[in-house]
N, C-alpha and C positions, 0 to 999 in steps of 0.2 A: 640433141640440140632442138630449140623448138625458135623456129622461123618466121616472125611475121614480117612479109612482106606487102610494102602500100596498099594495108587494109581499108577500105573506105566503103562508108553506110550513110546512107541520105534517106531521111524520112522529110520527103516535098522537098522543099526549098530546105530543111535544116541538116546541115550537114554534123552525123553522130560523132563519125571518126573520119579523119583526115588523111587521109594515106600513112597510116600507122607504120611504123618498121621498127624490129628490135630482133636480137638472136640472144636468144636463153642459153647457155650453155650449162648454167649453176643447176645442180640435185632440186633446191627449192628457189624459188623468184618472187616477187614482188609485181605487183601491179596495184598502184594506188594514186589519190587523186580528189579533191572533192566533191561532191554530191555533183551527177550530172556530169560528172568529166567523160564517161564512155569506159569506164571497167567494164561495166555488166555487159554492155555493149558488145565489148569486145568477146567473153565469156560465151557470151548469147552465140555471135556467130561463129567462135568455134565450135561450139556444140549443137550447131548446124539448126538453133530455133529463129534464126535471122539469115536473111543472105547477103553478102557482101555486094557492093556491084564493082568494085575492082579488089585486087589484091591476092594473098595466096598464105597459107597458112601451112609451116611443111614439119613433120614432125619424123625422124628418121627414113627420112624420104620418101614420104607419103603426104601429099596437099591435101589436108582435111575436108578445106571446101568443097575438095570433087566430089566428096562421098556422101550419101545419104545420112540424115542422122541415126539408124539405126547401122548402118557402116558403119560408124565410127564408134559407136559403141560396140560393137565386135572385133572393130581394129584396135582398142584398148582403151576408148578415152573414156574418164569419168569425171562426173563432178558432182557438187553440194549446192546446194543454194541459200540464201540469206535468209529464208523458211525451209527448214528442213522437211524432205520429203518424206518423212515415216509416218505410215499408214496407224491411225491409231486403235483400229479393228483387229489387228492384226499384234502376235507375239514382236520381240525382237527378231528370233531365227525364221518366224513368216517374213519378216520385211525383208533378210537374208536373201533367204531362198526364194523372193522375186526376182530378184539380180542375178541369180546363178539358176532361172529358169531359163531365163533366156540369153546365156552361155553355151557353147559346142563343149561335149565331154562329158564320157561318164556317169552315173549318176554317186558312184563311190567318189569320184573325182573332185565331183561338185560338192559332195559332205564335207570333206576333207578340206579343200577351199575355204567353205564356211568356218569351221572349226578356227584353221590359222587364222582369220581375218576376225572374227571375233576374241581370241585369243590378242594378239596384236591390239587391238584397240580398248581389250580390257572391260569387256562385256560379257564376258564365256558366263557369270555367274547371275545375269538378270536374261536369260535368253528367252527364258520362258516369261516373261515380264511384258504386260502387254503396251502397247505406244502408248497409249492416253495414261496411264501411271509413270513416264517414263519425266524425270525432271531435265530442266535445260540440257545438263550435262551429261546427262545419259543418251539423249536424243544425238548431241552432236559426235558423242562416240560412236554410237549407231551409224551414222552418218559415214564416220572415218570406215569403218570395219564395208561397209557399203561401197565405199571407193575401193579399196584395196582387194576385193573379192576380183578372180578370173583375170589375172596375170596382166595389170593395166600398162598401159608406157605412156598418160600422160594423168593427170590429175589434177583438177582447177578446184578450188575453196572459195567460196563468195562471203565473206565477213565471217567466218567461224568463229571467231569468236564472241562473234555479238551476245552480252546476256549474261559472259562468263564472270566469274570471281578471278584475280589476279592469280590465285595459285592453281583455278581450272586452268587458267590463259596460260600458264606455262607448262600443264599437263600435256595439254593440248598438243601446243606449241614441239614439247619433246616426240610427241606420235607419228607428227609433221616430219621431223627430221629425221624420221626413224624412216619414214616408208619408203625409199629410195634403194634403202639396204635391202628391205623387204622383198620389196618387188622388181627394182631401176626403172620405175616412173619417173619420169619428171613430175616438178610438183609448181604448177601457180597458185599466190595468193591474194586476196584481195582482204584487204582488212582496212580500220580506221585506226585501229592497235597499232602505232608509228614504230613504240617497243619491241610489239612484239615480231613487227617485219623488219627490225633492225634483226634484231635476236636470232629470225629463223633463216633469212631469206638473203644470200650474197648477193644477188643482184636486182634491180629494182628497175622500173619503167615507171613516170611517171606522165599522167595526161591532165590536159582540162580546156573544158570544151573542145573535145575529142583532139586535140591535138596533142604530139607529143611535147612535153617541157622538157623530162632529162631521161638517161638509161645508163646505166653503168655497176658498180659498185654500190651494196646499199649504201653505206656511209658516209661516202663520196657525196652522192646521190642527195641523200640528206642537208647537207653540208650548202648545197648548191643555192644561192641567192634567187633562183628564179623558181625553186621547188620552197625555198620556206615562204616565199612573199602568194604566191600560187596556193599551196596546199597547208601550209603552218601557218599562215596570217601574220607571221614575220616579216618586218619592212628592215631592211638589213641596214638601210642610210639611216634612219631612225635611230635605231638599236646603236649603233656608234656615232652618234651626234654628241 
């Protein structure tokens, strides 16, 4: 289960997130919201590049915030960002083997790692393929095979699909719901893709201007007069006038 408990981030007088709370219990989740509602925000401070000044964030009984960012990337957590980080100097299996450098184990251990996670994300045949020839969607499988390397338990997505074709966005989408089997990470995501966080994601958390509006069931969720008029631009008294 991933716990957030009344997260709150103040930049001067604006407040980012408002005492956030929700408990993930679903394989994959949902976090969405319009421009500026406090996703990344949120993203940001659990991946310990913001600090929170109240709240607590607990992921199999581990409060993320206590830890250092490099803690927590040893304690399992990964994530992507809405520019993917891959080195364009660098092969696909160099960008790999960034990630499983700075892993405990092995160095057979670590091969082997790479291999599955590349393998999984369906890369294994461009490895030697270097970033700057790598097209959108090669990047963002790179990207997946990058999360999944060195036995994760949580996993955050910031708009992965941005960029894609509908039949990438459901490529994707299927790699998503695979990596739980894979490895039993949790998996957040953040996307604009309503579809496709219907599709992948049981449970949803919605924010704007860092507060929370709903959290439940996706569909439920969706469904919710205060999430379409918020983040659908659906006015629900309108719409049945």
């Amino acid at each position: 289960m991933i716990s957030i408990e009344n997260l709150t981030v103040r930049f001067g007088g604006v407040v980012a997130l408002d005492h956030i709370g929700a408990e993930f219990s679903a394989n994959v989740s949902g976090l969405i919201g319009p421009n500026g509602a406090g996703k990344t925000t949120t993203m940001n401070v659990i991946s310990g590049f913001l600090d929170a000044h109240n709240g607590h964030v607990i992921v199999e009984g581990t409060d993320l915030v206590k830890l250092a960012p490099h803690k927590r990337v040893q304690w399992g957590l990964r994530r992507s960002f809405q520019k993917e980080q891959i080195a364009n100097d660098l092969t696909v299996r160099e960008n790999l083997m960034a990630i499983t450098d700075h892993l405990r184990g092995a160095r057979v251990e670590k091969r082997a790692d790479l291999e599955r996670a590349a393998e999984f994300a369906g890369v294994t045949g461009i490895l030697g393929k270097m970033g700057r020839d790598l097209n959108t969607f090669e990047r963002r499988l790179t990207d997946v095979a990058r999360c999944v390397i060195g036995h994760p338990k949580m996993i955050m997505f910031d708009e992965p699909a941005g960029g894609l074709t509908p039949e990438e966005t459901e490529r994707l989408g299927d790699l998503i719901l695979g990596i739980h089997d894979l490895t039993g990470a949790k998996v957040l995501v953040i996307d604009h893709d309503v579809e496709l966080i219907e599709r992948i994601c049981a449970e949803t958390l919605v924010l704007d201007f860092g507060k929370r509006v709903a959290f439940g069931p996706t569909s439920e969720v969706l469904r919710d007069p205060a999430v379409q008029a918020a983040y659908l631009g659906i006015d629900v008294e309108e719409e049945h006038a």
